[in-house]
PATIBA-842006 format. One record per residue (C-alpha): x, y, z; residue in one letter. Coordinates in steps of 0.25 Angstrom, whole numbers, plus 5000, padded with zeros to 4 digits. Layout:
R east north   up rest
R    X     Y    Z    a
...
This chain:
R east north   up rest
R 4941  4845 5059    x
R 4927  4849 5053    x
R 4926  4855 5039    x
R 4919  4866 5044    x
R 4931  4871 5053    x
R 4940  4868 5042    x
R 4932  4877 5032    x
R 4931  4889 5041    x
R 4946  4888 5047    x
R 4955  4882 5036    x
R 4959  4886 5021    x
R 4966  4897 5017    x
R 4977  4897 5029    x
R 4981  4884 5028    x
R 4976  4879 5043    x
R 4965  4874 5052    x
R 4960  4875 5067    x
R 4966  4863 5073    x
R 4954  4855 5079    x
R 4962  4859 5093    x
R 4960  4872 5091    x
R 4945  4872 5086    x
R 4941  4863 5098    x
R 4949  4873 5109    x
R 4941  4885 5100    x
R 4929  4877 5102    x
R 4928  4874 5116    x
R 4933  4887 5122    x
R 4922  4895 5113    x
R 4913  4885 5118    x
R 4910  4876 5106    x
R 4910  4888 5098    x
R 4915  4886 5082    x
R 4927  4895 5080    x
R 4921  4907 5070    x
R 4936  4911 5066    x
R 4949  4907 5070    x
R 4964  4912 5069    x
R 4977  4907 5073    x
R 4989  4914 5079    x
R 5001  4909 5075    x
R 5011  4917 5080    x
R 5013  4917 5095    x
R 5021  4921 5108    x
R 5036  4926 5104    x
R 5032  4925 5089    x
R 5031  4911 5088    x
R 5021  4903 5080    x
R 5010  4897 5087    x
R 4996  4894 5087    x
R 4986  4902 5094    x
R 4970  4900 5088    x
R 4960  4911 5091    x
R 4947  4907 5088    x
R 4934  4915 5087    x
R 4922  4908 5094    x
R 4909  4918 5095    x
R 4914  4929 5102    x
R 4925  4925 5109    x
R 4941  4923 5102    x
R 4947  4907 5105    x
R 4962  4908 5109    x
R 4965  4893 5107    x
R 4981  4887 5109    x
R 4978  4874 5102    x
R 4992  4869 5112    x
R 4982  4872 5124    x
R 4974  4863 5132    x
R 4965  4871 5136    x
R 4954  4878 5127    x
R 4956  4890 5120    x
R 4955  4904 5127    x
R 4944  4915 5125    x
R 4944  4928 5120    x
R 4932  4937 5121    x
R 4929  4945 5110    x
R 4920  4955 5118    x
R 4913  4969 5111    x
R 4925  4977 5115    x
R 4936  4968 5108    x
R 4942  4971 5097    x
R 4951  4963 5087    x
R 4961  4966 5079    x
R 4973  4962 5071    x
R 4986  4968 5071    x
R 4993  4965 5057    x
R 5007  4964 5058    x
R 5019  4960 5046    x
R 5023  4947 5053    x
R 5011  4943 5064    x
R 4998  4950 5066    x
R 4989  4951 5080    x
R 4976  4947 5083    x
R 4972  4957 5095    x
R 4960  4956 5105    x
R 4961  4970 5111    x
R 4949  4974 5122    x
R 4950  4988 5127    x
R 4961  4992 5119    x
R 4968  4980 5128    x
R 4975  4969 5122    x
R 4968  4955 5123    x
R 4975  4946 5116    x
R 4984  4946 5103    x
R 4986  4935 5094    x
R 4999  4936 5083    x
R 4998  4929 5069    x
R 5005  4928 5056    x
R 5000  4931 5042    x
R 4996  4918 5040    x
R 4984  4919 5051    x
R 4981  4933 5046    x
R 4968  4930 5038    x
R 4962  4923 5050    x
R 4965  4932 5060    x
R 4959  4941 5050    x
R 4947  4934 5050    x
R 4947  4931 5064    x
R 4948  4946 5069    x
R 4934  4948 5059    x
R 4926  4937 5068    x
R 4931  4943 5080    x
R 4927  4957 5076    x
R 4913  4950 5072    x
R 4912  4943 5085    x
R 4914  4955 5093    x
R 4905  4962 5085    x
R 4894  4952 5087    x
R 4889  4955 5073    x
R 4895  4951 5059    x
R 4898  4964 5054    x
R 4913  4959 5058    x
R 4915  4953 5043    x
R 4918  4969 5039    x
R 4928  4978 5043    x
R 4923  4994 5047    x
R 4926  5002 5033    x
R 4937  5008 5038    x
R 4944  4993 5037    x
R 4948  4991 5052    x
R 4940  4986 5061    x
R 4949  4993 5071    x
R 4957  5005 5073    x
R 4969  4997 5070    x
R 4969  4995 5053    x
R 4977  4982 5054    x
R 4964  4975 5055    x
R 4958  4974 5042    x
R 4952  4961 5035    x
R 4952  4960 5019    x
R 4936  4956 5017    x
R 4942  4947 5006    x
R 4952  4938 5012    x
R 4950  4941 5026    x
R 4965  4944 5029    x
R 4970  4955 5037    x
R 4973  4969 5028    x
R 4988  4972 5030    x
R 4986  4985 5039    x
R 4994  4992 5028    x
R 4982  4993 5018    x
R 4968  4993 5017    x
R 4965  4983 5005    x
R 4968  4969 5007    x
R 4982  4967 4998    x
R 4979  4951 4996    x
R 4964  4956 4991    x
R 4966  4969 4983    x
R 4969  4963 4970    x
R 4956  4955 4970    x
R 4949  4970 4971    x
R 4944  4978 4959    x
R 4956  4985 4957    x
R 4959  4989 4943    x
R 4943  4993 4946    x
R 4947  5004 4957    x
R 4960  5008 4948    x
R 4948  5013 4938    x
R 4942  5020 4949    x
R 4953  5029 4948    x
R 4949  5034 4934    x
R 4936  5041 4937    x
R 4943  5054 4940    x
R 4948  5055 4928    x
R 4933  5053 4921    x
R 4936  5060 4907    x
R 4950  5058 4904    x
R 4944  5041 4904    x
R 4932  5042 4899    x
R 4940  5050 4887    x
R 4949  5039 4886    x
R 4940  5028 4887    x
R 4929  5034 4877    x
R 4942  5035 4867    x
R 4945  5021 4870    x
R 4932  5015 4867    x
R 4929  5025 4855    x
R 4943  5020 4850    x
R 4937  5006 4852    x
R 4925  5007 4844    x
R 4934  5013 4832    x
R 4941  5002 4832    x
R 4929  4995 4827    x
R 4926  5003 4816    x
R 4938  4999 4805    x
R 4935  4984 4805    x
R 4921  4987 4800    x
R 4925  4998 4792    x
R 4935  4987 4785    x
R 4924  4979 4783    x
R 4915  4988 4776    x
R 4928  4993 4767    x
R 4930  4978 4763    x
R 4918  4972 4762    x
R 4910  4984 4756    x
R 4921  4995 4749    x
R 4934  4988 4745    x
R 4926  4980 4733    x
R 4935  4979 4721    x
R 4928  4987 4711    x
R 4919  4996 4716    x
R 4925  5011 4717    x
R 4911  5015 4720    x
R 4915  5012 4735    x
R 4928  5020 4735    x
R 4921  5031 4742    x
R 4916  5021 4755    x
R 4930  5017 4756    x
R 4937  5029 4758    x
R 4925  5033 4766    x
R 4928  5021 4775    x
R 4942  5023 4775    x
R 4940  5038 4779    x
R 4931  5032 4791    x
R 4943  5022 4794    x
R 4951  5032 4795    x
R 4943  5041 4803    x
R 4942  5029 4814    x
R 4956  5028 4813    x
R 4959  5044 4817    x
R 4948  5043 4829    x
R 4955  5030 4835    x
R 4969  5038 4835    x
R 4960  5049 4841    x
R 4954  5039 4853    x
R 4968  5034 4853    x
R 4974  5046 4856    x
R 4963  5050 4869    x
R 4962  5038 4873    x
R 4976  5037 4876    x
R 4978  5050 4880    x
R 4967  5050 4891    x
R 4969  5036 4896    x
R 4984  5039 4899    x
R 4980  5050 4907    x
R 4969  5043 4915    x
R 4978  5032 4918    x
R 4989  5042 4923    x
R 4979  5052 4933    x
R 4973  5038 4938    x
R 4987  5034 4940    x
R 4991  5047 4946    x
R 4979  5045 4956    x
R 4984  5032 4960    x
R 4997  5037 4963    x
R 4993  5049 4972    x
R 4983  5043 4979    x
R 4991  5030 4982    x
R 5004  5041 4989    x
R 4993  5051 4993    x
R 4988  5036 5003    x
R 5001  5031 5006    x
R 5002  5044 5014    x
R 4992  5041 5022    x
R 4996  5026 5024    x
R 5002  5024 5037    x
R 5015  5020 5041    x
R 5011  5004 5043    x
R 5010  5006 5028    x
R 5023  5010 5022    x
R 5030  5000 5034    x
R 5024  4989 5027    x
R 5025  4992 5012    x
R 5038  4994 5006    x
R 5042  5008 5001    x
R 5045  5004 4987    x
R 5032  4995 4985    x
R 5026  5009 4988    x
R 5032  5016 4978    x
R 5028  5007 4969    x
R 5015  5007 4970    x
R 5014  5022 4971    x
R 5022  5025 4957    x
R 5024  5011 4950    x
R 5009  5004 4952    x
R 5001  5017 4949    x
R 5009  5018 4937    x
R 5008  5004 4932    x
R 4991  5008 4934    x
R 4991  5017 4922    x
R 4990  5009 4911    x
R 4980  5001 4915    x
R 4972  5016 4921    x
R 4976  5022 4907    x
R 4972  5009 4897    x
R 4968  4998 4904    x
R 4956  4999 4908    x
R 4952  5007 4893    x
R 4959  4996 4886    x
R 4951  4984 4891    x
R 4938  4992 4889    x
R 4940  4995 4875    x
R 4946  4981 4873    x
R 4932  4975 4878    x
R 4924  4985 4872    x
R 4932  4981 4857    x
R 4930  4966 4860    x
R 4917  4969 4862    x
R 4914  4978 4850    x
R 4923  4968 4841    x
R 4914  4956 4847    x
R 4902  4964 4841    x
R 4905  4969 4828    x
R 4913  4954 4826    x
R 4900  4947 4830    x
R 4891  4955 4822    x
R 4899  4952 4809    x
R 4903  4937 4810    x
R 4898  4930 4824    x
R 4904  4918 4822    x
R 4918  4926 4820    x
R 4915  4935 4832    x
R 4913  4921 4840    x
R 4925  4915 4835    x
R 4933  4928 4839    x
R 4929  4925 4854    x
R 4936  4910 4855    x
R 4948  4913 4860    x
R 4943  4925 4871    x
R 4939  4913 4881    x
R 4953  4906 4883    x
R 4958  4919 4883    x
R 4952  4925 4894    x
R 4956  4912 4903    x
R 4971  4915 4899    x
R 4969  4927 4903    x
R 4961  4924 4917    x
R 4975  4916 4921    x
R 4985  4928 4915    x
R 4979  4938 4923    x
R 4980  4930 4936    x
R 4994  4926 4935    x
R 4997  4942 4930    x
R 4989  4946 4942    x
R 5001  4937 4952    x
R 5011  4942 4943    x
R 5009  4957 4943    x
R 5007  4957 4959    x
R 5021  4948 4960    x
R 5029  4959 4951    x
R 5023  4971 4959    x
R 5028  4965 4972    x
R 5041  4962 4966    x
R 5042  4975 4961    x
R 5038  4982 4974    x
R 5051  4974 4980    x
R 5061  4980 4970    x
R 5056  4994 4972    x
R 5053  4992 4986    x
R 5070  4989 4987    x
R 5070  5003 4978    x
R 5063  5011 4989    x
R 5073  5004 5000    x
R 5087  5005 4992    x
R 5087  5017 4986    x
R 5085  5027 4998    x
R 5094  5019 5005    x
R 5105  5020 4995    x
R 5115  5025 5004    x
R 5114  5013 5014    x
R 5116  5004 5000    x
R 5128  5011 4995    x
R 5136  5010 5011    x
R 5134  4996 5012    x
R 5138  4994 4996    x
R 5124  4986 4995    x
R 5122  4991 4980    x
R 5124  4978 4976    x
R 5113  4971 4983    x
R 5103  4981 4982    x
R 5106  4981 4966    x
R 5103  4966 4968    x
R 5091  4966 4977    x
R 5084  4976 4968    x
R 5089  4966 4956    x
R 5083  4954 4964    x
R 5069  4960 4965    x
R 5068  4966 4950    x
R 5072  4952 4946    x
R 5059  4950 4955    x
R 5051  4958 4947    x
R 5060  4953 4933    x
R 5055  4939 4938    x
R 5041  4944 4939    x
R 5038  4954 4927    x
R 5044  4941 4919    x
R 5033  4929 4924    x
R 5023  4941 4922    x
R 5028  4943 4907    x
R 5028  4928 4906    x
R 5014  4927 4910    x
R 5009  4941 4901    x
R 5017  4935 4890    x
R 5011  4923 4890    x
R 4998  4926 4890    x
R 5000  4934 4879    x
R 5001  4925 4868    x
R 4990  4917 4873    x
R 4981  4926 4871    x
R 4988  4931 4858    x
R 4988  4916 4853    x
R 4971  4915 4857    x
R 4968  4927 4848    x
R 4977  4923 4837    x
R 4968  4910 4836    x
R 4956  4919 4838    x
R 4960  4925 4826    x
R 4965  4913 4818    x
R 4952  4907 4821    x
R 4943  4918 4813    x
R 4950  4917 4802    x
R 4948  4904 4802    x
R 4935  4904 4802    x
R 4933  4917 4793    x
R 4942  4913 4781    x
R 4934  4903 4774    x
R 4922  4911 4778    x
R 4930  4922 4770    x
R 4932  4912 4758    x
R 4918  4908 4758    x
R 4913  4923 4759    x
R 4905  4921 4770    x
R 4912  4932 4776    x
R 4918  4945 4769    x
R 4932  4949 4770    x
R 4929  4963 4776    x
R 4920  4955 4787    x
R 4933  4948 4789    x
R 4943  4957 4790    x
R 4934  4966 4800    x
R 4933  4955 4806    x
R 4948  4951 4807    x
R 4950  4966 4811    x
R 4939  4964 4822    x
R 4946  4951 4829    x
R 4959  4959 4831    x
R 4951  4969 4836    x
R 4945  4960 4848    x
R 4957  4952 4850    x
R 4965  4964 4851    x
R 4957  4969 4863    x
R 4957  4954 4869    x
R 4973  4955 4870    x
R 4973  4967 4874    x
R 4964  4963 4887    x
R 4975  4952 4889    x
R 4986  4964 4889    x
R 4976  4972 4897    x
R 4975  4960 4908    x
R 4991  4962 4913    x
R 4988  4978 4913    x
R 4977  4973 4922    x
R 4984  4964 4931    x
R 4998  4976 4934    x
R 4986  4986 4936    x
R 4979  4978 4945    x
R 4992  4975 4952    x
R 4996  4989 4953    x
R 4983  4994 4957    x
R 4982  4984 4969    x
R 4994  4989 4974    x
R 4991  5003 4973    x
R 4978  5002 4979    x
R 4983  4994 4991    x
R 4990  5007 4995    x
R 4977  5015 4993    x
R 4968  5005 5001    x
R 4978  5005 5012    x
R 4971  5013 5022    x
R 4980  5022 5033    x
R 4980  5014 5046    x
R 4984  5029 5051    x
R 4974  5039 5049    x
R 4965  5050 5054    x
R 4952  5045 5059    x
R 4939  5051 5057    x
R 4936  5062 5069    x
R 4950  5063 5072    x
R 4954  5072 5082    x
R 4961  5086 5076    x
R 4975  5093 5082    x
R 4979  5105 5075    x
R 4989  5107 5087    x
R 4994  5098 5094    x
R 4999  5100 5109    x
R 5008  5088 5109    x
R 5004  5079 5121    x
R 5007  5066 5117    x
R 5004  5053 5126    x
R 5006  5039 5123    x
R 4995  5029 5130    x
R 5000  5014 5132    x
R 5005  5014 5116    x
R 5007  5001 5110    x
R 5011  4999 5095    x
R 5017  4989 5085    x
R 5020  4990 5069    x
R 5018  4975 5067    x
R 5010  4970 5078    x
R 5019  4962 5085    x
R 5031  4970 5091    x
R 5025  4982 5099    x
R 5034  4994 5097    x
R 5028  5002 5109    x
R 5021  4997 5121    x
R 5011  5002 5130    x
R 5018  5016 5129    x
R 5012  5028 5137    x
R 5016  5043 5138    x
R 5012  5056 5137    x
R 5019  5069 5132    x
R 5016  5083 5134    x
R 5017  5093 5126    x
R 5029  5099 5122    x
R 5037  5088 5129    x
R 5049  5082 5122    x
R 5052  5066 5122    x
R 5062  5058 5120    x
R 5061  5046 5116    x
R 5071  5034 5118    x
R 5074  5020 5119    x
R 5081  5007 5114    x
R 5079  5006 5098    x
R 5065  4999 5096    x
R 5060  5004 5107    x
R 5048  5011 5098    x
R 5052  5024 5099    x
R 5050  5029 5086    x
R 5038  5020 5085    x
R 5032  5030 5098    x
R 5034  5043 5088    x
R 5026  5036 5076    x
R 5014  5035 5084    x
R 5016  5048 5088    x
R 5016  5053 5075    x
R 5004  5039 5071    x
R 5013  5034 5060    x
R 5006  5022 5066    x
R 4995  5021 5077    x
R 4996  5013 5091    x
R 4993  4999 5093    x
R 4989  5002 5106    x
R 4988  5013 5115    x
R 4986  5028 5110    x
R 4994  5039 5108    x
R 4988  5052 5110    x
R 4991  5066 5106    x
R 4984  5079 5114    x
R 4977  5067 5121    x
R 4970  5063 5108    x
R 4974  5051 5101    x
R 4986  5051 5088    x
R 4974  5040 5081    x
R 4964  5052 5084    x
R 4971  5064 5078    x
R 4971  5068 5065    x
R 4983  5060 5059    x
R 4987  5073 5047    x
R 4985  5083 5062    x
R 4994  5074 5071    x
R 5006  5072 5062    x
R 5006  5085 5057    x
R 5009  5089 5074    x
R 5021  5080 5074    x
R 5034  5081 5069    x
R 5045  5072 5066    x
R 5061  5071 5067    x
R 5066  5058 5062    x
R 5078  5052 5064    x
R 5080  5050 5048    x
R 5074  5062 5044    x
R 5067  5061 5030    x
R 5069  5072 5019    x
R 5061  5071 5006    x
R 5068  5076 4991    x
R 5065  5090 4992    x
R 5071  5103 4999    x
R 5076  5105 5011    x
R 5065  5117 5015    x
R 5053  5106 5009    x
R 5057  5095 5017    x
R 5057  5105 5029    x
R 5042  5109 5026    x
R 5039  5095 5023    x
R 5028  5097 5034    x
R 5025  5110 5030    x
R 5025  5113 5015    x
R 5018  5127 5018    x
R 5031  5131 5027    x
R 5036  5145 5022    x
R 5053  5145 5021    x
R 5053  5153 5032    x
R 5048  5143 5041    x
R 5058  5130 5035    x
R 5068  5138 5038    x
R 5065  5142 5051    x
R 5063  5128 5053    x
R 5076  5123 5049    x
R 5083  5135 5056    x
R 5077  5129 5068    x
R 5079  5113 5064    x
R 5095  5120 5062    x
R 5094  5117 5046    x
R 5094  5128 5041    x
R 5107  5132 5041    x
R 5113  5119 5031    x
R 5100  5123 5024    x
R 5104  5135 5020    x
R 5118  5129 5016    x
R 5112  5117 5008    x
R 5113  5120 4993    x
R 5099  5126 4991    x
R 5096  5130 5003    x
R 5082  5125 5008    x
R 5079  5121 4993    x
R 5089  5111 4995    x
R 5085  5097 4989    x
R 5089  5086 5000    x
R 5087  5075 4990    x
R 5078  5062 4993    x
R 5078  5060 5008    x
R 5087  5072 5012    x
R 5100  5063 5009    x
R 5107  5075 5005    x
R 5108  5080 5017    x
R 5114  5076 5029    x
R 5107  5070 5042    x
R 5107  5081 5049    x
R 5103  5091 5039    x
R 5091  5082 5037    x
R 5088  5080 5049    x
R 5089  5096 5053    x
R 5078  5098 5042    x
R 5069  5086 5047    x
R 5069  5095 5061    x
R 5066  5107 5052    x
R 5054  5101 5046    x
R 5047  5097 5060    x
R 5050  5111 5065    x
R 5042  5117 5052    x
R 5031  5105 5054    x
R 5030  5112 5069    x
R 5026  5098 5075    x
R 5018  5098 5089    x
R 5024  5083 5090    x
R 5039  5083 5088    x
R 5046  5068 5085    x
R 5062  5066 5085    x
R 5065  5054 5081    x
R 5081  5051 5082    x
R 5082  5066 5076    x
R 5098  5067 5078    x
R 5103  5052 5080    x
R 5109  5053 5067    x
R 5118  5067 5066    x
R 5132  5073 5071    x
R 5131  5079 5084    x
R 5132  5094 5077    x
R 5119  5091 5070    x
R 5113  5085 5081    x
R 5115  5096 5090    x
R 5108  5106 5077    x
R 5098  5095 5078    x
R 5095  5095 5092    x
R 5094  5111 5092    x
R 5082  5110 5081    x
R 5076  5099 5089    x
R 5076  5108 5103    x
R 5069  5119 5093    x
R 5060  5109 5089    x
R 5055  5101 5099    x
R 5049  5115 5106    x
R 5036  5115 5110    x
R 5034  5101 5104    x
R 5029  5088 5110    x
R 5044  5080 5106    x
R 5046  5066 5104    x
R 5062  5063 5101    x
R 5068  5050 5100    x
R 5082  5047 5101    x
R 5092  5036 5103    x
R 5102  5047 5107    x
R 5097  5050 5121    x
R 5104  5063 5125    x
R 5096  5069 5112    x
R 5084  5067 5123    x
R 5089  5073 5134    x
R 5080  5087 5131    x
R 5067  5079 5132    x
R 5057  5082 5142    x
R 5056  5066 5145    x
R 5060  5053 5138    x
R 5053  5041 5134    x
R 5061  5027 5133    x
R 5056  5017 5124    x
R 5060  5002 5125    x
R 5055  4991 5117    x
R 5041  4998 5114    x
R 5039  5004 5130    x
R 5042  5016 5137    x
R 5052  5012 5148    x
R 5055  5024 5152    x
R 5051  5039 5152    x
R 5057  5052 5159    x
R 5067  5063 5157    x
R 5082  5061 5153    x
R 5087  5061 5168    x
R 5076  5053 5174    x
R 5078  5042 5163    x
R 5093  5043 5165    x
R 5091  5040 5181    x
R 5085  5029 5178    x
R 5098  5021 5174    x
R 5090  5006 5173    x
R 5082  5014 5163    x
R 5083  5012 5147    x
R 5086  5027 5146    x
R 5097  5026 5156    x
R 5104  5015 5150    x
R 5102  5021 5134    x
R 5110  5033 5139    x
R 5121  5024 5146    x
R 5122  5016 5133    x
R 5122  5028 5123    x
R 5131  5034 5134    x
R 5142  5022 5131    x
R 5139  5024 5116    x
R 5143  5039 5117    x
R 5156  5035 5126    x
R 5160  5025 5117    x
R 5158  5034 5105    x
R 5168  5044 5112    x
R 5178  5036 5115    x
C-alpha cells in the first residue's frame, strides 16, 4: 500500500482501502486515482457489510471487495443531486435523478464523516468547478436540511441544529455572549468607568503612605502636623469615592448581567418555537429546561462581573507593574518570578475544568431530564407503586452529578493552593531581598511598606484571574449550550416568495408521498389521493400503519421525503407556514389543556374572542352546561394539564377550541376512543356541528365512529390498500376494512357476553 494512498485514506477512523478495493476502483474508473472514498457498512436486512463507493472524475465507484468482477459505475450527470439522510442509528447516501431514486447506500455513525466528505466531492464533481468546498449561506446544499457539513471537522451537522455541537466550543463564544451587552450601552459603560475609576484609587494610598512615612511622620518636627492631617483628609477622601464607585459599580453591573441574562432567556424560548418538531424528538424535555432557566442563569455572574473583573484586574497589574518599576526595578523584576510557572498551572487547569464542566452539565441534564418525565407522569408512578425506584433512579443520577461536582472541586481546590503557595514565595522572596537593603538604608521604610502594599495589590489581581478562569470555564460551558439552541435553524419554515392563503377552500390531495423520521423505516409509501372540499374522511388501519403520521404532514409538523402534498393545488412547502396552520384545526385523542381557565384554554387560538363567542362555542362543542356547574364557572382553573377534569370534559372543551379557531382543515384524531358511551354520544353531536362545511380528516380505531364519512381511507404498513365508502369497503370481505369490522365485531360480542 503506497504512502500516498495511506495519507489520503487512513487516520482518524481507524481503517484503510484494502489494496482490493483500490485496484477494482482503479480499473472500472479506468486508471483513475480515487479523489474521495466511503464505505457502507451496513447492508441488506441491516446486517453489517462492506460496500466501497469511490469517487473517480465524475463518475461514483460501487465496488463489493467479495466480487470478481470490477466495481460498478454510477454517473454523476448535471441533473443529479446527492444527499444524505441523517438518521439516529444509520444514515443514507442517496443519488436521486429527476426526483427518482438511484441508488441508496446505509451507514453507521462511524462512516459519518466520510460520507460527509464524500457527498462535498460529489457536489464539486457535478458542479464541474471547486466552489463545492462551500455550502449555499442558507447551510443546505439542498431543500432537505439534514445535509450540512461542519467546515471544521467535515462531519455531518445533526439536522437538529445549525452549529456544529463537536465544534462550537472551539468558537469565540464568551466573545458573542458580550455581544449581547451593547443594547445596554450606558448602564456598562457606567459600570465599567466606575470599575476602573475604582481601580486607579486604589493606587493612590500606597503612595500617599509613602510620602506620610518617609516625609511627615519624622519624630520631632511639629512643623508638618498640618501635611499629615492634610494627607489624612486626602486618604480619607479616596476612601468615600472608592465606597462611591463601589456602590455603582455594583449596582449597574448587576443589572446589566440580569437584562443580558433576560435577552438570552426570551430569545432562546422565543427560537425554540420556531424549531420544528425533529428538534424537540431528539432532545430530551428536561435538558431543554434546563438550558432555558438553569444555563442562562448561571451566565449572570460572569455578564455582571466577569468580564469587568478581569479588565480592572489587568489594568491594576499593569498600573502596579509601573508605579513598582518606577520606584525599585530590581523589585518590580523580582515580583514577576513566580507569574511564568503560574500561568502553565493554570494553561493545564483550565483544560481539565473545561472536560469537567461539559461532564457535570450533561449529568445534570439526565437528573432533571427524569424530572420533566416522572413528574407529570405521577399518577402512572403511584398505580404501579414505583415510588420507590424512581426515588432511586433520580438518586442514582444526582450521585452522578455528586460524583462529578466532587473531581471538579478536587481539581478547583487543588489548583488553588498552588498558586496561593507561588505567590507566597513571591513575596517571601522580596523581603528577602528588601531586608538587608532596609538595614543598610539603601532603601527607606516608606519605599518599603508602599511597596509591600503594592505586591499585595498585584498578586491580588493575579489570583483573582485564577478564581476568574473557573467562572470562565461554566460560562463558556453554559453559553455553548444555550447558543446551540439559538444556532439551530428550523428545518420547517416559510420560504422566501411563498405563496399567501388568507382563505383556504380545503382541497387537499396527496401525490406519491413517501416519508421516514429516521431514514430507514418508511412510515408512508407512495401514497396518492386527493380530497375536495367539504368532504369528510376517515381514516383507518392496523396500528402503525402511519395514520397519524398522514395528518402531520397535513398540518407540515414535518415535510415529505418524497412526493408532495398540495393544498388548493399549491404546495403545503410553498405556503406561508403562520397562514396554513392558522386554516387547520386539531382534535387529539389526549387533549392538552394548559394551567389557566377554562374560557382561556378555549380562546387558546383566539385571545381576541369576545365571551360571547367561547360560549357559543362550547354550547356547540356541548360544554357548556358542566361549565356552568364547575365551581367558577368559565373562570374555572383546570390545573396543570386540565387534570382536574375528567376525559370527557377535557375533551368537550378541545372540540370547543377548534370550533372558536373556525379551521378550513378539521383533524380528528381518536377524539372518543377513550370516554363512556353518554359522553360519546355528546361528543359525536359537537363533532357533526363541527365538521360542517369543513374539509375532515378523522382517525379512528373504532370504526362505526366512520360510518358518516363521505369515503374511508385504509392505511397498512405505510400504504393505502384501500379506499371507498363504508359499504363498498365492507363488500369487499378479503379487504383489511372488512376484516377489521369482523374482528372488533368478535370483540363487542365477546364484551356482551
Amino acid at each position: 500500500m503506497s504512502d500516498k494512498k495511506s495519507n489520503v485514506f487512513s487516520g482518524d477512523l481507524g481503517w484503510e482501502p484494502p489494496d482490493r478495493v483500490m485496484a477494482m476502483a482503479r480499473a472500472a474508473g479506468r486508471g483513475g486515482e480515487p479523489k474521495s472514498l466511503a464505505m457502507a457498512d451496513i447492508g441488506a436486512g441491516g446486517r453489517f457489510g462492506q460496500t466501497w463507493l469511490a469517487l473517480v472524475d465524475h463518475e461514483l465507484i460501487v465496488v463489493d471487495p467479495t466480487a470478481t468482477h470490477a466495481g460498478r459505475t454510477l454517473s454523476l450527470a448535471k441533473d443529479t443531486e446527492v444527499s444524505v439522510v441523517e438518521g439516529r442509528g444509520a444514515s443514507r447516501f442517496r443519488l436521486v435523478r429527476d426526483g427518482q431514486l438511484i441508488e441508496e447506500f446505509r451507514y453507521s455513525r462511524r462512516q459519518a464523516k466520510r460520507f460527509g466528505e464524500l457527498q462535498r466531492h460529489c457536489e464539486q464533481a457535478i458542479k464541474g468547478d471547486g466552489e463545492g468546498d462551500s455550502l449555499p449561506a442558507d447551510g443546505t446544499s439542498r431543500r432537505d436540511s439534514s445535509q450540512k457539513i461542519c467546515d471544521e471537522c467535515g462531519r455531518l451537522i445533526p439536522d437538529w441544529t445549525e452549529a456544529c455541537p463537536r465544534c462550537l466550543q472551539k468558537r469565540k463564544i464568551l466573545w458573542r455572549l458580550i455581544g449581547y451587552a451593547k443594547p445596554y450601552k450606558v448602564t456598562a459603560t457606567i459600570g465599567f468607568a466606575s470599575a476602573m475609576v475604582l481601580t486607579l484609587l486604589m493606587l493612590v494610598p500606597p503612595v500617599l503612605t509613602r510620602r506620610l512615612i518617609d516625609d511627615v511622620l519624622t519624630p520631632g518636627r511639629t512643623d508638618l502636623t498640618w501635611w499629615m492631617w492634610t494627607l489624612l483628609g486626602i486618604l480619607g477622601g479616596v476612601i468615600l469615592l472608592r465606597v462611591v464607585c463601589i456602590r455603582l459599580r455594583l449596582r449597574m453591573l448587576a443589572q446589566l448581567g440580569e437584562s443580558v441574562s433576560h435577552d438570552l432567556r426570551t430569545q432562546a424560548y422565543a427560537h425554540l418555537q420556531r424549531l420544528s418538531l425533529t428538534f424537540f424528538s431528539k432532545k430530551p424535555t428536561g435538558q431543554l429546561i434546563s438550558r432555558i432557566s438553569h444555563d442562562t442563569d448561571r451566565l449572570w455572574d460572569f455578564i455582571a462581573f466577569g468580564v469587568v473583573n478581569v479588565v480592572t484586574a489587568m489594568a491594576t497589574v499593569l498600573g502596579v507593574c509601573v508605579v513598582m518599576f518606577w520606584t525599585a526595578p530590581v523589585l518590580g523584576a523580582l515580583t514577576l518570578v513566580p507569574i511564568p510557572v503560574g500561568i502553565v498551572i493554570t494553561y493545564f487547569h483550565t483544560r481539565r475544568m473545561r472536560r469537567f464542566f461539559r461532564r457535570i452539565w450533561r449529568k445534570w441534564s439526565k437528573m432533571t431530564a427524569q424530572l420533566s418525565d416522572t413528574i407529570p407522569g405521577v399518577r402512572v408512578v403511584k398505580a404501579f407503586t414505583q415510588e420507590g425506584r424512581e426515588v432511586e433512579k433520580f438518586t442514582r443520577r444526582s450521585r452522578d452529578v455528586l460524583d462529578e461536582a466532587n473531581m471538579l472541586h478536587d481539581e478547583w481546590t487543588g489548583y488553588w493552593p498552588k498558586i496561593t503557595l507561588l505567590l507566597q514565595m513571591g513575596n517571601l522572596i522580596i523581603w528577602a531581598y528588601a531586608g538587608p537593603r532596609i538595614l543598610s538604608a539603601e532603601f527607606t521604610l516608606g519605599t518599603f511598606v508602599m511597596f509591600t502594599a503594592l505586591v499585595w495589590m498585584f498578586y491580588g489581581p493575579i489570583e483573582e484571574l485564577g478564581m476568574m478562569n473557573r467562572m470562565f470555564q461554566r460560562a463558556a460551558t453554559s453559553a455553548q449550550r444555550v447558543f446551540e439552541i439559538i444556532d439551530t435553524s428550523p428545518t420547517i419554515y416559510t420560504k422566501a416568495g411563498a405563496v399567501r392563503r388568507p382563505r383556504m377552500e380545503g382541497r387537499v390531495t396527496f401525490e406519491n408521498v413517501t416519508f421516514t423520521y429516521d431514514s430507514i423505516k418508511r412510515v408512508l409509501q407512495d401514497v396518492s389521493f386527493d380530497v375536495a372540499p367539504g368532504e369528510m374522511i376517515g381514516l383507518a388501519g392496523p396500528s402503525g400503519g402511519g395514520k397519524t403520521t398522514l395528518v402531520n404532514l397535513i398540518c407540515r409538523f414535518y415535510d415529505v421525503v418524497q412526493g408532495r402534498i398540495l393544498i388548493d393545488g399549491v404546495d403545503v412547502r410553498d405556503l406561508d407556514l403562520h397562514e396554513l396552520r392558522s386554516q387547520i384545526g386539531i382534535v387529539l385523542q389526549e387533549p392538552f389543556l394548559f394551567s389557566g381557565t377554562i374560557a382561556e384554554n378555549i380562546a387558546y387560538g383566539r385571545h381576541e374572542a369576545t365571551m360571547e363567542e367561547i360560549i357559543a362555542a362550547a354550547q356547540a362543542a356541548n360544554a357548556h352546561d358542566f361549565i356552568v356547574g364547575s365551581s367558577d364557572g368559565y373562570d374555572t382553573v383546570v390545573g396543570e394539564r386540565g387534570q382536574t377534569l375528567s376525559g370527557g370534559e377535557r375533551q368537550r372543551i378541545s372540540i370547543a377550541r377548534a370550533i372558536l379557531h373556525d379551521p378550513r382543515v378539521l383533524i380528528l384524531d381518536e377524539a372518543t376512543s377513550s370516554v363512556d358511551t353518554e359522553t360519546e354520544k355528546k361528543i359525536q353531536e359537537a363533532i357533526a356541528r363541527l365538521i360542517s362545511g369543513r374539509t375532515t380528516f378523522a382517525i379512528a380505531h373504532r370504526l362505526s365512529t366512520l360510518r358518516t364519512a363521505n369515503r374511508l381511507i385504509i392505511l397498512d404498513k405505510g400504504k393505502v390498500v384501500q379506499i371507498g365508502t363504508h359499504e363498498e369497503l365492507l363488500a369487499d370481505e378479503k379487504g383489511t376494512y372488512a376484516r377489521l369490522q369482523r374482528i372488533q365485531s368478535e370483540i363487542q360480542s365477546m364484551f356482551a357476553v
